[in-house]
N, C-alpha and C positions, 0 to 999 in steps of 0.2 A: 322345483319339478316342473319342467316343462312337456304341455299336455292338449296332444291334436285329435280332433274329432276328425273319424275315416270313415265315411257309409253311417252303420248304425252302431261303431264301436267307436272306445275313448282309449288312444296309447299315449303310454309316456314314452319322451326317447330318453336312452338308457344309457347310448356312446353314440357318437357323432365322428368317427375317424376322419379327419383332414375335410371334415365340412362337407360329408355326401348327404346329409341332408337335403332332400328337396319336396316338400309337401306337395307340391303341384304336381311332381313326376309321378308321386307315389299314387295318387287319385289317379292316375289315369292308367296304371298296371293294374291297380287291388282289384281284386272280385271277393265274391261272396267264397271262396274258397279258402281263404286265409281267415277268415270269421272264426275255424274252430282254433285254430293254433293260440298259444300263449306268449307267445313272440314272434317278432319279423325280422328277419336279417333282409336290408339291399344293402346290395353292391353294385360296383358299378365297374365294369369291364367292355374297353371299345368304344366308349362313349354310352353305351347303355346299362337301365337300371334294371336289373335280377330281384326277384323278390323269390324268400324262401320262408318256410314256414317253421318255426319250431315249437316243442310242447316239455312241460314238465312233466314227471313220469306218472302224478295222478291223473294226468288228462287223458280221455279214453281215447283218443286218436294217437296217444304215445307209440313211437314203434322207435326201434334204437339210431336210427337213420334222423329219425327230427329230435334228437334228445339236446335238448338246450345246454347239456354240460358238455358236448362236442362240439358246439359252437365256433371257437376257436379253429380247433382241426379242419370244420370243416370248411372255414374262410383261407386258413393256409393251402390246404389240397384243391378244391375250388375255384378260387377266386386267382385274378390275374394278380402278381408279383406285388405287392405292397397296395393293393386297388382300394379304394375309399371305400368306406361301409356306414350304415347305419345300425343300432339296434331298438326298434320299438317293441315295449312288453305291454300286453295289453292291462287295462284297469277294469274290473268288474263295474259293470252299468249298475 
């Protein structure tokens, strides 16, 4: 289990598609915005890294738009044609 410290949270990465991995990139898009979410999906489209947020359905910020079990769908509808991604799920401090 491989395991990065982001601001004041601790994620694991969960998929690595074609190596979008980039902790440096990722530090310099995150805000304190993504702190509620229970995942993170980037991507990376054009040369640039997208960050989005998603939650499982106990988390009070759920709404059916960030639901982690659409995930999938919504890197297919989304994301550029086969575009590299990440997925970090966060670990409770």
């Amino acid at each position: 289990m491989k395991t990065y410290k982001i601001e004041n949270n601790t994620y694991e990465l969960i998929k690595d598609y074609k190596n979008a991995f980039d902790l440096e990139a990722i530090k310099e898009r995150y805000t304190e915005y993504f702190e509620d979410y229970d995942y993170i999906l980037g991507d990376w489209s054009y040369g640039k890294l997208r960050l989005k947020g998603f939650c499982n359905k106990e988390n009070s910020k759920f709404k059916e738009i960030n639901n982690i079990e659409n995930i999938d769908q919504y890197i297919k509808n989304n994301g550029a044609y086969d575009c590299k991604y990440f997925i970090l799920k966060k670990i409770d401090n």
